[in-house]
N, CA, C and O atoms as CSV, one atom per row, in Angstrom:
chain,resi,resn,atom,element,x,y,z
A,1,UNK,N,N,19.592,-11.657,-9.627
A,1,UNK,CA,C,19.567,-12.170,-8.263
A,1,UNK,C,C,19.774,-13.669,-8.327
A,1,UNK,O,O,18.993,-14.316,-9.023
A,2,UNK,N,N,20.634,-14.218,-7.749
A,2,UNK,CA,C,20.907,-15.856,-7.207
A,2,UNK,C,C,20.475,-16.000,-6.112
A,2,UNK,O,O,20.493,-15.083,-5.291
A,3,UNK,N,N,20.076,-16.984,-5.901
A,3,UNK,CA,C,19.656,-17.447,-4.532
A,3,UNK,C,C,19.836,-19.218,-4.758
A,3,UNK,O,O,19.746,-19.869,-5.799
A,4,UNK,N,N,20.087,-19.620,-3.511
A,4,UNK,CA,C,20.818,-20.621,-3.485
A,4,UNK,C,C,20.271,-21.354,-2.100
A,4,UNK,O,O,20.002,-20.584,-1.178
A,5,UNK,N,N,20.103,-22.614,-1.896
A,5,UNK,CA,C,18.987,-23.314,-1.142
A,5,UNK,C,C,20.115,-23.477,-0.103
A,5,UNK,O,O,21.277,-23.820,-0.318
A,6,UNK,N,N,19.396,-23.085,1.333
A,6,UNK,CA,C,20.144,-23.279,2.778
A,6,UNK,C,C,19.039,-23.635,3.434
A,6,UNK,O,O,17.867,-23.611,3.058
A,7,UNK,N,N,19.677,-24.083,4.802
A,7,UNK,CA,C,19.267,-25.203,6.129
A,7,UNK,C,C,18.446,-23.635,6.540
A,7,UNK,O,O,17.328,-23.964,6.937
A,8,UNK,N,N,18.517,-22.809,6.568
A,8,UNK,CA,C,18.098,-21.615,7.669
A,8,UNK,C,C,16.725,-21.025,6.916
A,8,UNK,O,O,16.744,-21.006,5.685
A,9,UNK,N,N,15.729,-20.622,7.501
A,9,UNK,CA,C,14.854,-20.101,7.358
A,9,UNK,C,C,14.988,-18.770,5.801
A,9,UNK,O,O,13.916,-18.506,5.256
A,10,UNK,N,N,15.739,-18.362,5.478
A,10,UNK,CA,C,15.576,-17.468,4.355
A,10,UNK,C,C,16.852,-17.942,3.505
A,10,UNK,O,O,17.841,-18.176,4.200
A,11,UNK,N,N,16.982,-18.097,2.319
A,11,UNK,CA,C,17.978,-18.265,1.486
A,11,UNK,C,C,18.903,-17.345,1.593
A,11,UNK,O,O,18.682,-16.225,2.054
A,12,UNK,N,N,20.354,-17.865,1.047
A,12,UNK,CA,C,21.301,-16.585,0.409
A,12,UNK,C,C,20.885,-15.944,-0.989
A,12,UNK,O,O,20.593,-16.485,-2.055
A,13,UNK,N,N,20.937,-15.016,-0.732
A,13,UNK,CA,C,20.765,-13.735,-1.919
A,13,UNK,C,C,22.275,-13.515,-2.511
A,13,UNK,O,O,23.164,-13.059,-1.792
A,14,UNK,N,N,22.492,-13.868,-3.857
A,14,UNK,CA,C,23.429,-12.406,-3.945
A,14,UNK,C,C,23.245,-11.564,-4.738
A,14,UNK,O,O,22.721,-11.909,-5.797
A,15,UNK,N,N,23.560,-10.317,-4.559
A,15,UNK,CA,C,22.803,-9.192,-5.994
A,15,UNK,C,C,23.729,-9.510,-7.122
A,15,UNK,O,O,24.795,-10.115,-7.225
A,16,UNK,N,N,22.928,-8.880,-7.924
A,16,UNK,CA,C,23.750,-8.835,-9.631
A,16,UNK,C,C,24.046,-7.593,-9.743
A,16,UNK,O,O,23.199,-6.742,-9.472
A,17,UNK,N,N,25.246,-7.268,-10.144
A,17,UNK,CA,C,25.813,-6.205,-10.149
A,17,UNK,C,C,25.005,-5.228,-11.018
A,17,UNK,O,O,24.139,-5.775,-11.701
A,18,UNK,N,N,25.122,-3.766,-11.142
A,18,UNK,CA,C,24.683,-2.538,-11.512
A,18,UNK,C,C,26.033,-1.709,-11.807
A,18,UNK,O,O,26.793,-1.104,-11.051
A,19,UNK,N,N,26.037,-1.923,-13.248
A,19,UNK,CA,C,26.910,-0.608,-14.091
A,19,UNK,C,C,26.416,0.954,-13.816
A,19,UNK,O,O,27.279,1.827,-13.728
A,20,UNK,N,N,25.155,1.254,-13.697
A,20,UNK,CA,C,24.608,2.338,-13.768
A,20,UNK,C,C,25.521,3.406,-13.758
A,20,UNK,O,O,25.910,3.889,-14.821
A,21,UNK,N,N,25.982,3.913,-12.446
A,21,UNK,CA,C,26.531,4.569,-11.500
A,21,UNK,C,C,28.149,5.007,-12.471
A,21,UNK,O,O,28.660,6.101,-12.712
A,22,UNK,N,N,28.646,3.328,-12.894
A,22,UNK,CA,C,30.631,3.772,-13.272
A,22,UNK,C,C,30.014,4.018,-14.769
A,22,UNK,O,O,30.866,4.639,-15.404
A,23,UNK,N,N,29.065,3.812,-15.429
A,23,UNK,CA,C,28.690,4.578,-16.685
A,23,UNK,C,C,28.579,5.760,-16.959
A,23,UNK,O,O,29.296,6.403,-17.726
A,24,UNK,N,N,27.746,6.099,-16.400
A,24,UNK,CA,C,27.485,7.712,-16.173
A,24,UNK,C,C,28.348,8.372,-15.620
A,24,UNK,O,O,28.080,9.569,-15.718
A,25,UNK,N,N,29.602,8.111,-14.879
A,25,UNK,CA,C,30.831,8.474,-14.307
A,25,UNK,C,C,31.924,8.954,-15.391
A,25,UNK,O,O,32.534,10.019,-15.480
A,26,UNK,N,N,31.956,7.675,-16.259
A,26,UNK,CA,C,32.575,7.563,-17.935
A,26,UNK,C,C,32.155,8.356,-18.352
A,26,UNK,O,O,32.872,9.231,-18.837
A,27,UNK,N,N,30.809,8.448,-18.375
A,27,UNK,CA,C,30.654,9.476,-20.021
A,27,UNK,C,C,30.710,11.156,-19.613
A,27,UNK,O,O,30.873,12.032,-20.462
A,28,UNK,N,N,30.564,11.384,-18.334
A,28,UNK,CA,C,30.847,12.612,-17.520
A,28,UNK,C,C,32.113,13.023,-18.082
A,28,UNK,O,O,32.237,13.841,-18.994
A,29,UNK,N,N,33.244,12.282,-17.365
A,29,UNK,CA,C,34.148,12.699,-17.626
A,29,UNK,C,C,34.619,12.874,-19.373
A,29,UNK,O,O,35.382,13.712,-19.853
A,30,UNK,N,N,33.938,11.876,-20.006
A,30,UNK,CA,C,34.490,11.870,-21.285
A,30,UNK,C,C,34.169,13.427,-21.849
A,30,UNK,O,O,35.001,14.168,-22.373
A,31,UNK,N,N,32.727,13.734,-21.600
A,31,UNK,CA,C,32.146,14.892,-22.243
A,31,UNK,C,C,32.848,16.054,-21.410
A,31,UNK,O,O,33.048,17.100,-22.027
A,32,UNK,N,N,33.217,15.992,-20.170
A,32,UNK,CA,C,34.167,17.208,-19.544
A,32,UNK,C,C,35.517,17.636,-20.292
A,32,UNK,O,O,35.855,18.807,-20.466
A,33,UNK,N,N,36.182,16.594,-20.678
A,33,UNK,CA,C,37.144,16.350,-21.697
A,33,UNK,C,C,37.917,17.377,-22.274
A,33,UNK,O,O,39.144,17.457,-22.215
A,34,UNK,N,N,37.185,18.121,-22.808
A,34,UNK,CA,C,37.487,19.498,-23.778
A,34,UNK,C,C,37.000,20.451,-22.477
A,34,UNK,O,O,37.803,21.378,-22.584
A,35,UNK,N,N,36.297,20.720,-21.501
A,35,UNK,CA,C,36.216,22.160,-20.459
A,35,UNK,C,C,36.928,21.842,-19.826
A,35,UNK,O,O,37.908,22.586,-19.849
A,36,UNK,N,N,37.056,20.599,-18.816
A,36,UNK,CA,C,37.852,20.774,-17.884
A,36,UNK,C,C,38.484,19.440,-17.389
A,36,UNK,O,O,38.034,18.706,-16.509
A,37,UNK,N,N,39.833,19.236,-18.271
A,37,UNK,CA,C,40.418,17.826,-18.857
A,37,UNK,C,C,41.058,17.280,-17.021
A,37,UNK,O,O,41.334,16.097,-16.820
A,38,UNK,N,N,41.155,18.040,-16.213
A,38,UNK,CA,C,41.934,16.997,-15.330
A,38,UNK,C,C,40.630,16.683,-14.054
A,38,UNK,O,O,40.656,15.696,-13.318
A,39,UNK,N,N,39.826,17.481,-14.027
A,39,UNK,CA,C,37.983,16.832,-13.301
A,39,UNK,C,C,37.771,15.652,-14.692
A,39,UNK,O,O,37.861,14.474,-14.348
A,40,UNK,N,N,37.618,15.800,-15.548
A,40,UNK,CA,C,37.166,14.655,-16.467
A,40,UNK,C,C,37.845,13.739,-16.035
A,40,UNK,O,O,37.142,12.906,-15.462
A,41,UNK,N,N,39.382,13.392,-16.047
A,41,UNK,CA,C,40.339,12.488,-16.022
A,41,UNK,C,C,40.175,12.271,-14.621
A,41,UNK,O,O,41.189,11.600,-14.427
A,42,UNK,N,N,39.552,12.370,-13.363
A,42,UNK,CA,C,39.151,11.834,-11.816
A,42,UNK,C,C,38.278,11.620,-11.806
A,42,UNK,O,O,37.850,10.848,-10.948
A,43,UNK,N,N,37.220,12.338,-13.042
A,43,UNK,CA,C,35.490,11.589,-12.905
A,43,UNK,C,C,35.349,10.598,-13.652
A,43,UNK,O,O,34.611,9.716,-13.212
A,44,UNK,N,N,35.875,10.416,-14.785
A,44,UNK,CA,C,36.620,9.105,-15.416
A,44,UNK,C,C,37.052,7.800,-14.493
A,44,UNK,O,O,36.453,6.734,-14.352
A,45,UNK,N,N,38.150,8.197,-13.984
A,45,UNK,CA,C,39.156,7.414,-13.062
A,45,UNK,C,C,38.266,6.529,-12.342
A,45,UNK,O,O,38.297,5.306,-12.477
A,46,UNK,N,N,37.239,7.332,-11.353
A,46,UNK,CA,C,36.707,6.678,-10.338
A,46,UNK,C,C,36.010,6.568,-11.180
A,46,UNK,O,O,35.118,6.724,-10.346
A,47,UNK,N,N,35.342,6.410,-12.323
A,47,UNK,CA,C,34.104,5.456,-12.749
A,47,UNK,C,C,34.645,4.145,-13.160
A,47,UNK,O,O,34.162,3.042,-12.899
A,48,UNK,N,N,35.630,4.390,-13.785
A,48,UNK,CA,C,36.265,3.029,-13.913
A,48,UNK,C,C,36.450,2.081,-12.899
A,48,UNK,O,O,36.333,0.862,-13.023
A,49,UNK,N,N,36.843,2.915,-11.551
A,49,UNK,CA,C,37.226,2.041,-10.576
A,49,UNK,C,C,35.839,1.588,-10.065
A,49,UNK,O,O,35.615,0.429,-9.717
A,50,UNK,N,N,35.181,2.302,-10.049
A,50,UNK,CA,C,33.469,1.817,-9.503
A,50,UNK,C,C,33.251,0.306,-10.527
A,50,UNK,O,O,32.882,-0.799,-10.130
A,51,UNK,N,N,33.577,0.675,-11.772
A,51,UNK,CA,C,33.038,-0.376,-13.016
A,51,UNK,C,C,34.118,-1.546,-12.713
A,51,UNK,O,O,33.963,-2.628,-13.279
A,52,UNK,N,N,35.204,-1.349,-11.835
A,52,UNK,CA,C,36.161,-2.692,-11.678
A,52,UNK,C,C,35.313,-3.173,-10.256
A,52,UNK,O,O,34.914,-4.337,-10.205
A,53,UNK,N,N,35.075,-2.320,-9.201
A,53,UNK,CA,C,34.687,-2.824,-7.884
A,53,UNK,C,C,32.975,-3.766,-8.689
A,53,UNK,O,O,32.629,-4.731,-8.007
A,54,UNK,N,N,32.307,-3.561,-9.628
A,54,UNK,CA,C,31.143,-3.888,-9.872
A,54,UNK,C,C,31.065,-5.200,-10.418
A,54,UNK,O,O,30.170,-6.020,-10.215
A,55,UNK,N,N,31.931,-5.311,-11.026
A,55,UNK,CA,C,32.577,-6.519,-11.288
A,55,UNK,C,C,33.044,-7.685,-10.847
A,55,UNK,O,O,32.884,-8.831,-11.268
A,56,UNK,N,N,33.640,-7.254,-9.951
A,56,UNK,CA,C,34.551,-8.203,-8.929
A,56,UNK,C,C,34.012,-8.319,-7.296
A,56,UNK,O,O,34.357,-9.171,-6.477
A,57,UNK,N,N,33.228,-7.389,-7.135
A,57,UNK,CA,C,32.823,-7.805,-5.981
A,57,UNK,C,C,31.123,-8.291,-5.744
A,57,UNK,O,O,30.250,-7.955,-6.545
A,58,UNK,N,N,30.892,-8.984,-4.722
A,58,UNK,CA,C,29.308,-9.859,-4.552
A,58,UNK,C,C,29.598,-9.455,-3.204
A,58,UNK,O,O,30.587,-9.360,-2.476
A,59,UNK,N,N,27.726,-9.148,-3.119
A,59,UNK,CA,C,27.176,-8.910,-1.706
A,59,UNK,C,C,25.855,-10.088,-1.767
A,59,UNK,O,O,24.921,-10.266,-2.549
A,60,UNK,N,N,26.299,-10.733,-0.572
A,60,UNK,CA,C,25.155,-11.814,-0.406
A,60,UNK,C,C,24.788,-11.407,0.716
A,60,UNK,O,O,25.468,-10.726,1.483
A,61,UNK,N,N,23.472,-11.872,0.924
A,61,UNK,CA,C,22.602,-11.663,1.943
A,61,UNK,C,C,22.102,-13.243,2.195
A,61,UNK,O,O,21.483,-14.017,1.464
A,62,UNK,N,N,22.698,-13.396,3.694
A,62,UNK,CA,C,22.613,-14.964,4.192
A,62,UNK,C,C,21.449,-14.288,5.499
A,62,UNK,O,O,21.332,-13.089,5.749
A,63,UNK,N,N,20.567,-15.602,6.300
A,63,UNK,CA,C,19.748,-15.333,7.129
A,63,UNK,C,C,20.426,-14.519,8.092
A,63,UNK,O,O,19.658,-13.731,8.644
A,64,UNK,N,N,21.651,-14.452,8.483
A,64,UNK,CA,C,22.224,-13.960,9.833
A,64,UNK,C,C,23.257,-12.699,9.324
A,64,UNK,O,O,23.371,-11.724,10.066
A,65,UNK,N,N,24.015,-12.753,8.019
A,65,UNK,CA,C,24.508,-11.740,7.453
A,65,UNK,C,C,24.345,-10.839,6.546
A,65,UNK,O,O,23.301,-10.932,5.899
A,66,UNK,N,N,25.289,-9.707,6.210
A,66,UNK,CA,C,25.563,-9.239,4.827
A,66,UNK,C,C,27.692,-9.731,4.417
A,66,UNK,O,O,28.854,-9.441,4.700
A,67,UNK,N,N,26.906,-10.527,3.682
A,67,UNK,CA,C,28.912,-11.041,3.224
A,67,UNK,C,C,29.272,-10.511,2.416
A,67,UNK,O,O,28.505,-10.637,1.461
A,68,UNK,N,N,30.288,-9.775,2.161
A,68,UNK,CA,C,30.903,-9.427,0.913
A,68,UNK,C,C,31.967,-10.493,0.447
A,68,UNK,O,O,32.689,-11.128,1.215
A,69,UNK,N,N,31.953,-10.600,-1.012
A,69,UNK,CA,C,32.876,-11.346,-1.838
A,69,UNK,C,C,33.454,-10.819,-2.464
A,69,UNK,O,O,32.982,-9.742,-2.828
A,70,UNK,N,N,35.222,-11.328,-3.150
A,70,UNK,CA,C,35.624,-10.878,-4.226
A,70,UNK,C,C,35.857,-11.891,-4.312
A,70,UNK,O,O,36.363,-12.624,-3.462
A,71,UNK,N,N,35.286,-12.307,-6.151
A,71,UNK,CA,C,35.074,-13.587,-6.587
A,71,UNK,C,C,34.632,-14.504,-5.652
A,71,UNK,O,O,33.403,-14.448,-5.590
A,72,UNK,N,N,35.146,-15.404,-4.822
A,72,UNK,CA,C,34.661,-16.526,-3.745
A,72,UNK,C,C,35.033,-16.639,-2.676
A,72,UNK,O,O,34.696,-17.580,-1.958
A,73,UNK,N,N,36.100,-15.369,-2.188
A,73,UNK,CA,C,36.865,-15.189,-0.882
A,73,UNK,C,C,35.933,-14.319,-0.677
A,73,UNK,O,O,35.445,-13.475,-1.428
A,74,UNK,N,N,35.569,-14.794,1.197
A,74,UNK,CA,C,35.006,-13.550,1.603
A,74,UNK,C,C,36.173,-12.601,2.762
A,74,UNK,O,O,37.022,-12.813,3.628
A,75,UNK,N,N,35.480,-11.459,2.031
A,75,UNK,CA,C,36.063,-9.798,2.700
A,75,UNK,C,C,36.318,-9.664,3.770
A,75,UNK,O,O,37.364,-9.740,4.413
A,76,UNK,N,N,34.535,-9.284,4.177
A,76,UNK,CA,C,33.947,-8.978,4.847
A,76,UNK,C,C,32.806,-9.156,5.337
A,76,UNK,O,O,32.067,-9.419,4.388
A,77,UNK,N,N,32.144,-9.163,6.434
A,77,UNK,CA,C,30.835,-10.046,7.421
A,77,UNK,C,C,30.487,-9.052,8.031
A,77,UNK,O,O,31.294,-8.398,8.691
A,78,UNK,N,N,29.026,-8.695,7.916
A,78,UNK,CA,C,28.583,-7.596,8.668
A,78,UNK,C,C,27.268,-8.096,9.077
A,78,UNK,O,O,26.322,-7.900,8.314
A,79,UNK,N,N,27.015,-8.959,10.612
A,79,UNK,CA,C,25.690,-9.327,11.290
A,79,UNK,C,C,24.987,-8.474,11.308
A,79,UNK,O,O,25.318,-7.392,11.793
A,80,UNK,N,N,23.662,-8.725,10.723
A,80,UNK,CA,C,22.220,-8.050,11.285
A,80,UNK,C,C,22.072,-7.532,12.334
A,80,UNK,O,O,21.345,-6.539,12.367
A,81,UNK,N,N,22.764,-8.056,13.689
A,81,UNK,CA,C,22.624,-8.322,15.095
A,81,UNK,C,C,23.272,-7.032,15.287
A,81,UNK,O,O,22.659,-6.295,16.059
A,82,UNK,N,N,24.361,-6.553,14.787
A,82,UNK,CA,C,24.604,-5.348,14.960
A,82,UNK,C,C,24.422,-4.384,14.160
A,82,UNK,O,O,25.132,-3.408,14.400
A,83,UNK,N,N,23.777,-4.300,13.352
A,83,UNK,CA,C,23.056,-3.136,12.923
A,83,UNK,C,C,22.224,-1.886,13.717
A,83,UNK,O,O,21.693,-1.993,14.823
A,84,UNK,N,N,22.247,-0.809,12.960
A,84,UNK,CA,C,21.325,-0.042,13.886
A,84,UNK,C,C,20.413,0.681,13.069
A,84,UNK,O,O,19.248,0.896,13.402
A,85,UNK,N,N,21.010,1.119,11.837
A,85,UNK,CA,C,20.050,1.869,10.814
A,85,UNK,C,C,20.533,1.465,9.627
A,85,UNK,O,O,21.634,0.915,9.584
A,86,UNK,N,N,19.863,1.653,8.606
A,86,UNK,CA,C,20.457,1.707,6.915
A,86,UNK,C,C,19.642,2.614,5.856
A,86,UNK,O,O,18.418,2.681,5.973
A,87,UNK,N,N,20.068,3.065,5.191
A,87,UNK,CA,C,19.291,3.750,4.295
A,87,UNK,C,C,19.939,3.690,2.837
A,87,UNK,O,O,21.089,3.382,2.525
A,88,UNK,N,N,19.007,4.022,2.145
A,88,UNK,CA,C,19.510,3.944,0.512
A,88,UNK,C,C,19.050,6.033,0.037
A,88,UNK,O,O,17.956,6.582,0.169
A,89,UNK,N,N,20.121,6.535,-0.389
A,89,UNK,CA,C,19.700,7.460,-0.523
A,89,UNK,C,C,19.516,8.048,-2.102
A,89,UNK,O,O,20.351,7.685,-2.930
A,90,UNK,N,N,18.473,8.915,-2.499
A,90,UNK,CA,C,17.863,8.954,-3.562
A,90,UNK,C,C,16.722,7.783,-4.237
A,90,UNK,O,O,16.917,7.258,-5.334
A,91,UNK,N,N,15.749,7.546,-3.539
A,91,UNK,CA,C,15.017,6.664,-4.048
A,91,UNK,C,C,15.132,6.035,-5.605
A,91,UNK,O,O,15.316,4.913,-6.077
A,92,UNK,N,N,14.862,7.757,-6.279
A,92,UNK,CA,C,14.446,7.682,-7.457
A,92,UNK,C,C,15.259,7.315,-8.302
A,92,UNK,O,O,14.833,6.702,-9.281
A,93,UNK,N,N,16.441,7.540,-8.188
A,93,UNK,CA,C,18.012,7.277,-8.740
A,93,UNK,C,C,18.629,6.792,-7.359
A,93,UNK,O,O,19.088,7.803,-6.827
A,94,UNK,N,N,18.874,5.515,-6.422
A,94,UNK,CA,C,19.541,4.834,-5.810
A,94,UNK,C,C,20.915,5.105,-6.087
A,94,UNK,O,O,21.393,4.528,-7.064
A,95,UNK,N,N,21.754,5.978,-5.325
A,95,UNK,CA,C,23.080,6.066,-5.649
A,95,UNK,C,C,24.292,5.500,-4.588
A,95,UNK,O,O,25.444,5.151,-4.845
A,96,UNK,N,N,23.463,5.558,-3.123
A,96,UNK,CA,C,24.030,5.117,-2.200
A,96,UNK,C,C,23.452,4.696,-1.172
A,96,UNK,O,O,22.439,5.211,-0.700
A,97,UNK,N,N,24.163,3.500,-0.618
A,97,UNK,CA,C,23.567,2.790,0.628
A,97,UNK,C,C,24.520,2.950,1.694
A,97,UNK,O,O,25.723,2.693,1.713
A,98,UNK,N,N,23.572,3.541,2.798
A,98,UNK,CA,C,24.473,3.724,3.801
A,98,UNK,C,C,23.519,2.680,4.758
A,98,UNK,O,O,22.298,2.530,4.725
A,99,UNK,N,N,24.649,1.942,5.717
A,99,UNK,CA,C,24.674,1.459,7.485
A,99,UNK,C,C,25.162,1.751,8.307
A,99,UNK,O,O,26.369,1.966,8.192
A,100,UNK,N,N,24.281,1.994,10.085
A,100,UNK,CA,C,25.116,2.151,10.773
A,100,UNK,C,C,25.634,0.353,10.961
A,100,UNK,O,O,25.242,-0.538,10.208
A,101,UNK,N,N,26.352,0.201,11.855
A,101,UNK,CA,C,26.406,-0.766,12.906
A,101,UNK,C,C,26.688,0.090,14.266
A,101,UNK,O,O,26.783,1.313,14.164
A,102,UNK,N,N,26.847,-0.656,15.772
A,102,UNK,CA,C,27.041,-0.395,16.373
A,102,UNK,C,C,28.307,0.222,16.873
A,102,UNK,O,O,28.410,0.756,17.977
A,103,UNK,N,N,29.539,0.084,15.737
A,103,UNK,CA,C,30.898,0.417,16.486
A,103,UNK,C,C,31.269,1.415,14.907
A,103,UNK,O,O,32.306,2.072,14.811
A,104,UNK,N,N,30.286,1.353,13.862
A,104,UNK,CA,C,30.907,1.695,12.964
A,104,UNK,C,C,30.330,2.068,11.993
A,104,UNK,O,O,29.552,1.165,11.685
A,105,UNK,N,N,30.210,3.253,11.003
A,105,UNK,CA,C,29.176,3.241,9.873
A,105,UNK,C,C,29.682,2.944,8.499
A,105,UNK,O,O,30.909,2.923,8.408
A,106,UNK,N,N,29.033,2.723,7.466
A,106,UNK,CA,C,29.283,2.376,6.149
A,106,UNK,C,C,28.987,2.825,4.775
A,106,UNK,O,O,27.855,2.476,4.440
A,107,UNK,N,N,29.783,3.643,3.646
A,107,UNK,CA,C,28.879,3.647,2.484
A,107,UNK,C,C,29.023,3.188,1.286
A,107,UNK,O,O,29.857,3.680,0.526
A,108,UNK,N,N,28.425,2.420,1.016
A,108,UNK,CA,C,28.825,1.820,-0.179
A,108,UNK,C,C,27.858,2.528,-1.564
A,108,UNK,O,O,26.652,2.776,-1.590
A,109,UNK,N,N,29.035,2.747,-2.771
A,109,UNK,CA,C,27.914,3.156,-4.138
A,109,UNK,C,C,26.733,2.128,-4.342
A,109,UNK,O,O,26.731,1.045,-3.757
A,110,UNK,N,N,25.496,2.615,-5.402
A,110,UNK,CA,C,25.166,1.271,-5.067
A,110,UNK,C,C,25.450,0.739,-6.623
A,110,UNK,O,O,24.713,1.159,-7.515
A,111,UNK,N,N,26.303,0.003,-6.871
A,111,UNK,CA,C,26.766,-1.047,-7.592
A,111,UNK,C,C,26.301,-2.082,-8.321
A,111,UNK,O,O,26.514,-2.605,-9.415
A,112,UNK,N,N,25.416,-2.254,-7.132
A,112,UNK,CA,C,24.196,-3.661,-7.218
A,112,UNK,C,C,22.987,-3.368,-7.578
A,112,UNK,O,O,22.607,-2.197,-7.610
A,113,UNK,N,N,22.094,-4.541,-7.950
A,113,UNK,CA,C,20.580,-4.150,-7.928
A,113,UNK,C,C,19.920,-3.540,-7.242
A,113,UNK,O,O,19.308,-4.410,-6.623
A,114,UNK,N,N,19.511,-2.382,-6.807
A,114,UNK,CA,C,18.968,-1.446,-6.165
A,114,UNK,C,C,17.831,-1.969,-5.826
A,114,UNK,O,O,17.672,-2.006,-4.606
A,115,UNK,N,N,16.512,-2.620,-6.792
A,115,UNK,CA,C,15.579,-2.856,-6.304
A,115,UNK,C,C,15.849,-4.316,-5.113
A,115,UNK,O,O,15.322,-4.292,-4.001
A,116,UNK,N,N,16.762,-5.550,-5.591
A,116,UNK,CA,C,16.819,-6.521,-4.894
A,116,UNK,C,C,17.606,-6.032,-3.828
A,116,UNK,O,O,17.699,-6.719,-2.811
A,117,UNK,N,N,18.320,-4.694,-3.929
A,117,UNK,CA,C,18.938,-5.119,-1.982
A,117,UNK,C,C,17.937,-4.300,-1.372
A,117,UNK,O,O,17.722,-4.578,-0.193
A,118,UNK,N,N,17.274,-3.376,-1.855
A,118,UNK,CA,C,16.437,-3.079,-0.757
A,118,UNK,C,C,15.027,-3.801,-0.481
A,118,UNK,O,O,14.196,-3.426,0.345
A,119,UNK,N,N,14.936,-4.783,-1.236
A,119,UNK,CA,C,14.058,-6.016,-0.940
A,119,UNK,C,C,14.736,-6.582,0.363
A,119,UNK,O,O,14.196,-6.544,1.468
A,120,UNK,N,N,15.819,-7.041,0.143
A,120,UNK,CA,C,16.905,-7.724,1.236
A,120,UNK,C,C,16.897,-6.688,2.307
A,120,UNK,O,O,16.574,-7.026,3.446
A,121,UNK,N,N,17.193,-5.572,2.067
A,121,UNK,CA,C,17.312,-4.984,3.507
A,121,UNK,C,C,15.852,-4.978,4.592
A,121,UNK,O,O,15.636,-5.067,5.801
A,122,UNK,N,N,15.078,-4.820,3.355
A,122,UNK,CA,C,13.668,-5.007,4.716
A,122,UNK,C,C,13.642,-6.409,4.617
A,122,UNK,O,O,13.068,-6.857,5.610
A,123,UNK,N,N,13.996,-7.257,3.887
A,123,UNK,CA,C,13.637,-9.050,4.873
A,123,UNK,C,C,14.160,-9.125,5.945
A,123,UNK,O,O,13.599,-9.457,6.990
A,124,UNK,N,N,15.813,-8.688,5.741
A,124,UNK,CA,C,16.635,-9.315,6.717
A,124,UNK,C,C,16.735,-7.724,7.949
A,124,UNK,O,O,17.384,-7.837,8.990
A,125,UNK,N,N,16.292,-6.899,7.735
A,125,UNK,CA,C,16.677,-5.987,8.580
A,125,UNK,C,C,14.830,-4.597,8.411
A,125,UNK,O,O,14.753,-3.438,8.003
A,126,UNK,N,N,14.076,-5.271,8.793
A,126,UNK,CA,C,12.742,-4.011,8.736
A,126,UNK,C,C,13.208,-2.849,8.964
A,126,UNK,O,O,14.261,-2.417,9.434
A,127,UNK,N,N,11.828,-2.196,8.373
A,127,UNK,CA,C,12.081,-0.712,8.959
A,127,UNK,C,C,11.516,-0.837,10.079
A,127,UNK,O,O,12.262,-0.121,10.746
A,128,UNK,N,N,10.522,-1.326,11.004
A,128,UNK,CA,C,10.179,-1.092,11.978
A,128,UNK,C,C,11.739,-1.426,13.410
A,128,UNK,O,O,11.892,-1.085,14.583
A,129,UNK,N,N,12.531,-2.206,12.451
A,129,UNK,CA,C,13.448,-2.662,13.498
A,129,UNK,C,C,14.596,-1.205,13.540
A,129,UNK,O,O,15.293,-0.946,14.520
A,130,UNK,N,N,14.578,-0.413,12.299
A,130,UNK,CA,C,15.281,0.342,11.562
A,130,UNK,C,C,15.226,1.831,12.254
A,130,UNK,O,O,16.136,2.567,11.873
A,131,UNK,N,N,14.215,2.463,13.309
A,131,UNK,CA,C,14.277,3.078,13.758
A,131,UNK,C,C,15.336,4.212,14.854
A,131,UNK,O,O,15.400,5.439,14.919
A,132,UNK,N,N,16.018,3.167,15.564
A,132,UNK,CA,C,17.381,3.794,16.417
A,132,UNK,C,C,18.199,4.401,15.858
A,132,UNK,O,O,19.168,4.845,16.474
């Protein structure tokens, strides 16, 4: 986790990425390999691509946003203000984070530190607010 000193009441966050997820994707497919070579070679594929997106992309958490980065350009901006729900699903193994917003929903693998964004999601977004 970075965090980085701002004018606004809560710092920017950004998570540190999480291999977890395009690892276990790899070695899936590797060990499918010999039963069933062209599921190996797509469970492969997308782990790799998970292990390139993990890499290259940053999610910061600013007082008013969630920003996405690749490298130092940002993506994408998704206000608090329009949020409506979020959830992380599988506690125990964190595999995915889903949001609504108001015009649109979202899922991202989770990529990142699991324990620090869902620290971040209840600073910047409670569950009591999290209800609708």
């Amino acid at each position: 986790m970075t965090t980085s000193p701002s004018t606004n009441a809560l710092s920017t966050v950004e998570l540190n990425p999480n291999y977890r997820i395009p690892l276990v994707l790899v070695l899936i497919g590797a060990l499918l390999v010999i039963v069933q070579p062209l599921l190996a070679g797509i469970i492969a594929l997308f782990g790799v691509f998970l292990m390139f997106q993990a890499v290259t992309l940053r999610l910061r958490f600013t007082a008013t946003d969630l920003d996405i980065y690749r490298g130092e350009k940002l993506i994408r901006r998704f206000p608090y203000s329009e949020w409506q729900h979020w959830e992380i699903f599988w506690s125990q193994i964190p595999i995915l984070f889903y949001f609504k917003e108001t015009k649109s929903i979202h899922f991202l693998p989770i990529i990142f530190d699991p324990k620090t964004l869902k620290t971040c999601l209840e600073q910047h977004y409670p569950r009591n607010k999290n209800l609708g």
